[in-house]
DRENLUM-955989 format. One line per field, with one value per residue: residue in one letter; x, y, z of N, C-alpha, C in turn. Coordinates in pm, whole numbers, padded with zeros to 5 digits. Example, Ala and Ser with C-alpha at 12.3 -4.5 7.8 and 13.67 -1.06 7.14 Angstrom:
// residues 2
resn	[A  S];
nxx	[01319  01285];
nyy	[-00569  -00225];
nzz	[00780  00708];
caxx	[01230  01367];
cayy	[-00450  -00106];
cazz	[00780  00714];
cxx	[01320  01290];
cyy	[-00330  00003];
czz	[00780  00787];
// end
This chain:
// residues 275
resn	[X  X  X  X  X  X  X  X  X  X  X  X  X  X  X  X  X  X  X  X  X  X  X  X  X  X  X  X  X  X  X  X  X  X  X  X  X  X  X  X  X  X  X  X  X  X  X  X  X  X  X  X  X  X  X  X  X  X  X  X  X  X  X  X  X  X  X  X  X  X  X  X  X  X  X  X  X  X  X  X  X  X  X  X  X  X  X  X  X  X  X  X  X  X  X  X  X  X  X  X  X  X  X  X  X  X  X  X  X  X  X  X  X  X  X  X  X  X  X  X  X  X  X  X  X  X  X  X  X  X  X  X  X  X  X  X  X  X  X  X  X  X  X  X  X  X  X  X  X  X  X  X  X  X  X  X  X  X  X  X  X  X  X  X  X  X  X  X  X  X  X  X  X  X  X  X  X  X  X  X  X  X  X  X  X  X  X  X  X  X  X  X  X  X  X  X  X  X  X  X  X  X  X  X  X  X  X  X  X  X  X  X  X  X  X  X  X  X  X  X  X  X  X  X  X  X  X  X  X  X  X  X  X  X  X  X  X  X  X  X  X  X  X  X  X  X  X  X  X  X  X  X  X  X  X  X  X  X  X  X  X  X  X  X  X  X  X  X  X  X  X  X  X  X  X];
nxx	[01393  01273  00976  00970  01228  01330  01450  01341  01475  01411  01475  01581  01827  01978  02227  02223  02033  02160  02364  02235  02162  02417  02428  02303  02397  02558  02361  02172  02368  02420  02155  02086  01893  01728  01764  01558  01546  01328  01182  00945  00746  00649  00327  00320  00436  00705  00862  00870  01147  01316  01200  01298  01586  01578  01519  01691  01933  01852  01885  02174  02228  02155  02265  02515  02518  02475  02724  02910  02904  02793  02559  02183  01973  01688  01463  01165  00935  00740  00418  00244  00157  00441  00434  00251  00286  00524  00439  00255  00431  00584  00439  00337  00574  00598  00842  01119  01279  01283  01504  01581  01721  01765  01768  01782  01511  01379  01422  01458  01459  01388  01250  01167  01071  00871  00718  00906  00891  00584  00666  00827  00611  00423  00512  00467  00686  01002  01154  01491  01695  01864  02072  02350  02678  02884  02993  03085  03219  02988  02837  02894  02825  02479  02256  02043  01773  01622  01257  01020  00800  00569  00555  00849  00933  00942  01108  01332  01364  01423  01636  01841  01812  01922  02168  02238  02256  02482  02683  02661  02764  02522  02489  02264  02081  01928  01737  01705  01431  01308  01367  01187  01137  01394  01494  01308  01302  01561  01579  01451  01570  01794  01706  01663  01859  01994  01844  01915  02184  02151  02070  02363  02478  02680  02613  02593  02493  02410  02279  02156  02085  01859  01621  01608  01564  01640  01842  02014  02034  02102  02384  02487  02454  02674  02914  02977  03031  02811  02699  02393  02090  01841  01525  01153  00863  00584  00183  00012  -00146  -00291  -00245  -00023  00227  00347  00314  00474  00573  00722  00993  01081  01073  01277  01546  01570  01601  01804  02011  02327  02367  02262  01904  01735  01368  01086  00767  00507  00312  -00062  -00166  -00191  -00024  00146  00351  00575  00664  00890  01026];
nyy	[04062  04332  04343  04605  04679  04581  04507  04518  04323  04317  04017  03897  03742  03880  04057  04355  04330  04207  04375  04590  04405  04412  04635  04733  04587  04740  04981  04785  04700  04954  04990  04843  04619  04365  04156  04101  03916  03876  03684  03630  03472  03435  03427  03168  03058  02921  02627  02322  02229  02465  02638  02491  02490  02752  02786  02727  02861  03118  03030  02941  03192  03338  03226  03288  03605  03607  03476  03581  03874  03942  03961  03969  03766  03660  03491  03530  03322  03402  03369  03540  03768  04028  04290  04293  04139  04218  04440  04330  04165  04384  04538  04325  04272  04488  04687  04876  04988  04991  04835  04841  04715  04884  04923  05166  05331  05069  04958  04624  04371  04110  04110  04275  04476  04678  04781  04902  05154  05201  05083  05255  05485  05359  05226  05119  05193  05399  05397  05282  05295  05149  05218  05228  05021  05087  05153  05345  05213  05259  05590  05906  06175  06331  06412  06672  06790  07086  07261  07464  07388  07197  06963  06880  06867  06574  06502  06614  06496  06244  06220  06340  06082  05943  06025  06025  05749  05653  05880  06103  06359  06620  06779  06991  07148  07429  07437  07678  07842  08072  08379  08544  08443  08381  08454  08407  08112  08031  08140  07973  07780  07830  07784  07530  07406  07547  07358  07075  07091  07190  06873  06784  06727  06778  07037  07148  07394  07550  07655  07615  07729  07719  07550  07260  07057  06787  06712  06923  06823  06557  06626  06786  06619  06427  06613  06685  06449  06253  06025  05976  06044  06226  06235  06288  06179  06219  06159  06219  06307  06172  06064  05818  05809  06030  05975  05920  06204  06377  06570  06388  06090  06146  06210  05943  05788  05923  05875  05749  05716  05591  05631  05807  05731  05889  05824  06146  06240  06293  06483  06882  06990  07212  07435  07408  07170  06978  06720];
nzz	[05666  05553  05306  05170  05131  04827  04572  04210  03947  03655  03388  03157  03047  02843  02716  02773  03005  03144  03233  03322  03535  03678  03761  03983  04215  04378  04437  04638  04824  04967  04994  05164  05046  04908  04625  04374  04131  03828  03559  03325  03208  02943  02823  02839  02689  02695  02663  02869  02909  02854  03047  03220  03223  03245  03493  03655  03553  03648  03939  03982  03914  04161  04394  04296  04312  04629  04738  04569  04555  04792  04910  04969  04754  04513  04335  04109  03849  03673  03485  03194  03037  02944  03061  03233  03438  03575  03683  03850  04036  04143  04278  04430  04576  04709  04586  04606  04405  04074  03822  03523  03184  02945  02578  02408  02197  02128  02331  02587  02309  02343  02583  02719  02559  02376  02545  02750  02841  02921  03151  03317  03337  03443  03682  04013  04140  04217  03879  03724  03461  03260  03019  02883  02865  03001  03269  03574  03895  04186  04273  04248  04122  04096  03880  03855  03741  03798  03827  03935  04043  04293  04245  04272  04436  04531  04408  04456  04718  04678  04551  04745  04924  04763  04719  05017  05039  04885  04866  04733  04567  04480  04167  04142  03855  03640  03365  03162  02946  02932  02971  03102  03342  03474  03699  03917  03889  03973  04212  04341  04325  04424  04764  04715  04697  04937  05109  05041  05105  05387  05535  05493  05267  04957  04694  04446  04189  03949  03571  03220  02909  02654  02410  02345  02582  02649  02529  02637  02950  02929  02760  02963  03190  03087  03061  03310  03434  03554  03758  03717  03687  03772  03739  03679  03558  03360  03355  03295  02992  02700  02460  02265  02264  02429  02675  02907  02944  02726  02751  02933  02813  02592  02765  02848  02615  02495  02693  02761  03092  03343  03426  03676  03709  03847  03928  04002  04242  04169  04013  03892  03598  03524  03285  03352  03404  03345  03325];
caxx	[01406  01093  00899  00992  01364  01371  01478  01299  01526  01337  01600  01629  01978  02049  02343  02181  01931  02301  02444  02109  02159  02513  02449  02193  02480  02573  02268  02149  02465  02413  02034  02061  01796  01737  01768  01445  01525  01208  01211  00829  00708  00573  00160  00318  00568  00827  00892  00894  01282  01334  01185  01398  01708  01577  01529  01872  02033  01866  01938  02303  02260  02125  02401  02628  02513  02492  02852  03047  02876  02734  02375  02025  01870  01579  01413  01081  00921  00597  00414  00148  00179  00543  00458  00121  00330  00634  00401  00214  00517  00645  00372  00330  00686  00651  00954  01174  01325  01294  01595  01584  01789  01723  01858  01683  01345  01356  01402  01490  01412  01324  01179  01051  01020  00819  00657  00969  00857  00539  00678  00825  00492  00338  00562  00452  00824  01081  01272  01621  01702  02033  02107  02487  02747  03021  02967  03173  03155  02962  02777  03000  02746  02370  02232  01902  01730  01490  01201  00975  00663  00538  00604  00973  01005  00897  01241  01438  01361  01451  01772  01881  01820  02025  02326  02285  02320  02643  02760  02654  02743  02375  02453  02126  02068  01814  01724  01615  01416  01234  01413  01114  01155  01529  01486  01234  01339  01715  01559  01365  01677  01891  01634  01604  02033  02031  01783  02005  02302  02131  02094  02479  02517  02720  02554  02657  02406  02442  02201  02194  02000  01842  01485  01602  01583  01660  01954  02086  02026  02208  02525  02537  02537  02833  03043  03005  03062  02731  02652  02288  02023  01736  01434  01004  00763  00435  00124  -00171  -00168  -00397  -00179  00049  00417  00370  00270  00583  00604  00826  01131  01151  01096  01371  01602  01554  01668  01947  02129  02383  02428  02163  01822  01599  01219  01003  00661  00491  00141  -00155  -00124  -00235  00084  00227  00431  00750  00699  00924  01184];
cayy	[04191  04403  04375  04767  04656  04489  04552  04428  04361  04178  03987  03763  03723  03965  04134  04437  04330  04172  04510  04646  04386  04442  04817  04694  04530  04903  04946  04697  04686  05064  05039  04682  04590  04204  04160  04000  03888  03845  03581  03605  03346  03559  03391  03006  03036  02868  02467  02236  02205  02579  02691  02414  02581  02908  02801  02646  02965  03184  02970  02993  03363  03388  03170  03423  03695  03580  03436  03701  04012  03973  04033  03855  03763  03573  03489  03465  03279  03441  03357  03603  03930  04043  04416  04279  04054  04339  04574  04300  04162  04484  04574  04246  04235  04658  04682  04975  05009  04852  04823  04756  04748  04943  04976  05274  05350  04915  04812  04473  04361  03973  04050  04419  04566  04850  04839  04977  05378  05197  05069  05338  05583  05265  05128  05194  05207  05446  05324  05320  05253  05114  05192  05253  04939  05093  05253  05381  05231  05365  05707  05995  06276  06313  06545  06681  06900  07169  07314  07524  07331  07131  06821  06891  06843  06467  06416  06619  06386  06101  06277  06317  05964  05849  06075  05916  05591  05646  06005  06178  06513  06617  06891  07099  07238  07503  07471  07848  07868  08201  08475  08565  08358  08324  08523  08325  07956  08059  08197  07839  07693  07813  07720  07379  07369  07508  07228  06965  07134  07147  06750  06709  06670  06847  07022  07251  07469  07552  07702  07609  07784  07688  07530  07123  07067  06632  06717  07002  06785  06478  06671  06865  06490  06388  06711  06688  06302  06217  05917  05921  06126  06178  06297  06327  06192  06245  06044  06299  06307  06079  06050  05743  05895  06130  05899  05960  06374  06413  06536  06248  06032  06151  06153  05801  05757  05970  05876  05611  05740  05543  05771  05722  05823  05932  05913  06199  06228  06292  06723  06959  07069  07375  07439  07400  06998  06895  06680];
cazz	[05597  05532  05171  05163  05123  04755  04446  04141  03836  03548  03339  03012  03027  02715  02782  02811  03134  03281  03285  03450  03710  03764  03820  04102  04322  04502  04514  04709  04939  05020  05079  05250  05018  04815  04456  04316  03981  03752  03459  03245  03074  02834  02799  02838  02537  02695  02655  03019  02887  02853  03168  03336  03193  03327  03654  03665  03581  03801  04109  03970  03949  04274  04445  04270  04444  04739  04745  04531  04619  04969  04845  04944  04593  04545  04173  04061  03745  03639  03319  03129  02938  03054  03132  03312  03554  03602  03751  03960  04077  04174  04381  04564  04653  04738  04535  04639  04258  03979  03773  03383  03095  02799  02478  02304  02178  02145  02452  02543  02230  02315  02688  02773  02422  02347  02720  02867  02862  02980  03310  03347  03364  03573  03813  04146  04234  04090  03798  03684  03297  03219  02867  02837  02905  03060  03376  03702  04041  04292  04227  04265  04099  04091  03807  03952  03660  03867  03812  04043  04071  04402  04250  04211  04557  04534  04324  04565  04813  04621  04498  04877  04990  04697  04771  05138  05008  04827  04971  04611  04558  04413  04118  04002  03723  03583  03234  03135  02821  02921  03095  03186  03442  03499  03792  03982  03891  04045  04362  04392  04257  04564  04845  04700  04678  05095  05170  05022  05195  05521  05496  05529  05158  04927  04632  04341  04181  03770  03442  03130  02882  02578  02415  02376  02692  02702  02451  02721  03053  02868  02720  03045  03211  03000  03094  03480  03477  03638  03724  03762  03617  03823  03634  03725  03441  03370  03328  03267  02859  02668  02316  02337  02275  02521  02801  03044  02917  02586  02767  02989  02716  02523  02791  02868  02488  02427  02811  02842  03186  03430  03440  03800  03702  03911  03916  04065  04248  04045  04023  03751  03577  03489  03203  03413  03485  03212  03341];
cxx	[01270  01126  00989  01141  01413  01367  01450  01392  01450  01470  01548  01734  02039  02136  02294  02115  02054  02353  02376  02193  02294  02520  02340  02313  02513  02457  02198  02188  02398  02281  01951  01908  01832  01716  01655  01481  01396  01236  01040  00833  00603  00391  00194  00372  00664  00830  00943  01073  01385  01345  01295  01548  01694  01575  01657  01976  01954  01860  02056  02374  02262  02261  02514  02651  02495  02640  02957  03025  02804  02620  02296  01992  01765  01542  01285  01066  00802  00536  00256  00227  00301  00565  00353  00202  00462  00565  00302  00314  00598  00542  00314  00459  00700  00811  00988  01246  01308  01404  01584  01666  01736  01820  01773  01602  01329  01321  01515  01435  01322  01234  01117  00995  00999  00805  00706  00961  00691  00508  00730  00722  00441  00387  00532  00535  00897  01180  01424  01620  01848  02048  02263  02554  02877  02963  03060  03130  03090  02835  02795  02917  02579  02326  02086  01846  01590  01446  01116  00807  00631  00626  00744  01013  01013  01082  01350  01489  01442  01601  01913  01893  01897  02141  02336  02338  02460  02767  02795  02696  02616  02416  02305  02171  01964  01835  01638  01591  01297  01317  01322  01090  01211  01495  01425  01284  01437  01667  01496  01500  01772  01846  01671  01787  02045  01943  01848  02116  02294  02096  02281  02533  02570  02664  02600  02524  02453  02313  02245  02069  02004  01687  01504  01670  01605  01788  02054  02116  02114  02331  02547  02555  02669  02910  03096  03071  02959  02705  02492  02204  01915  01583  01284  00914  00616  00357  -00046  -00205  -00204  -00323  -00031  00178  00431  00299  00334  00644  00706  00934  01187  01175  01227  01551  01642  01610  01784  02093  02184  02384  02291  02103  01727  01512  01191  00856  00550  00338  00053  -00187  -00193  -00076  00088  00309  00570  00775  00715  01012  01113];
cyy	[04235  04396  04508  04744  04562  04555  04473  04417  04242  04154  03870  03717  03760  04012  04272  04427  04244  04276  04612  04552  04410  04561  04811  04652  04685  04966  04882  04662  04779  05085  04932  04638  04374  04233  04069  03955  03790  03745  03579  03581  03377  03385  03226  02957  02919  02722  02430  02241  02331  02654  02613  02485  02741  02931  02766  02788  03069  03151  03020  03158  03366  03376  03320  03516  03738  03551  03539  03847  04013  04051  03970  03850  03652  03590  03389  03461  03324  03411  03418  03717  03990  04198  04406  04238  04144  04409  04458  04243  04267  04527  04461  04253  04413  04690  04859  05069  04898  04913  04759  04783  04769  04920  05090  05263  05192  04892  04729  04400  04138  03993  04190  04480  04662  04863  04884  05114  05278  05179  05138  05446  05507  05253  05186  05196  05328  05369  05335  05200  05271  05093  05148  05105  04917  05189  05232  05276  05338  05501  05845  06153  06231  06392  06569  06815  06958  07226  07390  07463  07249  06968  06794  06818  06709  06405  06488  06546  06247  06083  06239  06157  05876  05855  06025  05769  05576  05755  06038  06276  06525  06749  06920  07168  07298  07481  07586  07858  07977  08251  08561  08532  08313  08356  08444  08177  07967  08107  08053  07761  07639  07791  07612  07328  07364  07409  07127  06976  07122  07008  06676  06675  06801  06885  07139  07269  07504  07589  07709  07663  07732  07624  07399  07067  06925  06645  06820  06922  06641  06489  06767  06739  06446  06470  06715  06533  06234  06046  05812  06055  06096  06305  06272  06295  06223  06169  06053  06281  06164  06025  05976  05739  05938  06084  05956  06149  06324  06435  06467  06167  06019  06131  06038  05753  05812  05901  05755  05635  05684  05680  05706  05789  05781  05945  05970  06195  06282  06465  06757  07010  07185  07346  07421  07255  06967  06797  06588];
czz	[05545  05360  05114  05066  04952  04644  04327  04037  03707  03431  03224  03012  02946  02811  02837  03003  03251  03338  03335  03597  03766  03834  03942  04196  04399  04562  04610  04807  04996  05058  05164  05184  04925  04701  04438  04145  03937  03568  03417  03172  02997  02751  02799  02765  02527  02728  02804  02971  02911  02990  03288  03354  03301  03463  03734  03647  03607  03940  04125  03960  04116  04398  04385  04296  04526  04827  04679  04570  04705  04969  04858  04787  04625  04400  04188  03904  03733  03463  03310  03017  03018  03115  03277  03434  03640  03716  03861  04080  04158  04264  04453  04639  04759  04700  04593  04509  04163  03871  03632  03304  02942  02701  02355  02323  02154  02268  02470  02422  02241  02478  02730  02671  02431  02473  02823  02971  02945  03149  03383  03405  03466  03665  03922  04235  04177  03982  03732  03588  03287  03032  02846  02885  02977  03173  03546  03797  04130  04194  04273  04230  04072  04025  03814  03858  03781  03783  03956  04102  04176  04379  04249  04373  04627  04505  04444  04646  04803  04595  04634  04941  04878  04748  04895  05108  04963  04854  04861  04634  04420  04309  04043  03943  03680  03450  03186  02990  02807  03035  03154  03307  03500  03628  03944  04070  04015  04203  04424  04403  04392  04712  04824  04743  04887  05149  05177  05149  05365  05564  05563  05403  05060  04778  04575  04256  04009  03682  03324  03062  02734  02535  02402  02451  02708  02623  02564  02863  02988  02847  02863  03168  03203  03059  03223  03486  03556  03644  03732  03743  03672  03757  03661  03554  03500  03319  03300  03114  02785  02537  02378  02354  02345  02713  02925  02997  02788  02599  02814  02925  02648  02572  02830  02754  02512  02541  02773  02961  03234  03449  03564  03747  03787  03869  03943  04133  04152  04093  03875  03740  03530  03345  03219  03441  03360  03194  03480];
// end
């Protein structure tokens, strides 16, 4: 199986980074990819007794999903700085996703911490952030916030080859917080909708209007039933809150609903790359 084909999930065994990797198994079926589970030994911390344990139950993971869910896995043990080894790991293996579990503006609080929003902005894969603990099979809706800017069309892409994987229906959404501009967006809006459509995929079209725009793309989540929030950060701004853009940020907090980032080539933005 090609490099191309793997899925990184870094794991402690909090409950949280279990219910990341369980939300990786459809994944993985549907894009015939391998589960890499990651275990860092955060700078050499961990006791010859400890690590033994750890290697003992991720064999027994692995076995597990190999045998219950009809899934390659494979697990490595890396030990340094655990965002340093994430992102090298992820680009030796050419990870295809990387898969983590959040819980808020924390984190994992004993194994990713704060550096979650960081691997996010870094990863040279896209990422998907598992906050919430209850979630659907499968992936039944795709909530695809547009904008009109070049780079938008990076996430389209991405949007589309999900809904192949699972046979999404992709709804967009405009968030209009100048009608100066309603006009425009909506004319980009419905191009970008018959592109999808011409694809083979089925796609519903929608505007919501308002100025907090990670609070509108969240509660307009929730109402459709989405199960997958695909969203474009940014990685130009020098001030350290605003690393991955402010509204990505925030939706990454507020969602339980799994968020994929994106993140985009190196562009001058616009005022419209907010999402």
């Amino acid at each position: 199986m090609s490099d191309s084909r793997k899925i990184l999930v870094p794991i402690d065994f909090s409950e949280q980074s279990l219910v990341a990797l369980s939300q990786t198994y459809n994944l993985a079926r549907y894009s015939n990819s391998t589960i890499t589970l990651l275990y860092v030994n955060y700078k050499g911390s961990d006791s010859d007794v400890k690590l033994f344990e750890i290697k003992t139950t991720l064999e027994k993971k692995v076995a597990e999903i190999k045998s219950e869910h009809k899934i390659d896995a494979e697990y490595l043990i890396e030990q340094g700085k655990v965002y340093d080894e994430i992102i090298k790991v992820a680009e030796k293996i050419k990870a295809k996703f990387m898969v983590i579990g959040f819980n808020g503006t924390k984190g994992l609080t004993a194994f990713i911490g704060h550096n979650t929003l960081r691997l996010v902005r870094l990863s040279p894969c896209p990422v998907i952030t598992i906050k919430g603990k209850q979630h659907r099979e499968g992936c039944k809706n795709i909530l695809l916030p547009l904008d009109f800017t070049k780079e938008t069309r990076v996430k389209v892409s991405k949007a589309i080859e999900m809904a192949e994987y699972f046979g999404s229906t992709i709804r967009a959404v405009m968030i209009i917080e100048n009608k100066e501009y309603e006009a425009r967006i909506m004319q980009y809006a419905s191009q970008t909708r018959k592109m999808i459509e011409d694809k083979g995929i089925k796609c519903t079209l929608d505007k919501i209007s308002g100025s907090k725009i990670a609070h509108l793309v969240v509660d307009y989540a929730e109402k459709i039933e989405a199960d997958l929030i695909l969203i474009m950060t940014k990685e130009e701004l020098d001030i350290d809150e605003y690393l991955i853009g402010t509204t990505a940020q925030q939706i990454i907090n507020f969602s339980d609903i799994p968020v994929l980032s994106i993140r985009p080539p190196k562009a001058n933005y616009t005022s419209f790359t907010q999402f």
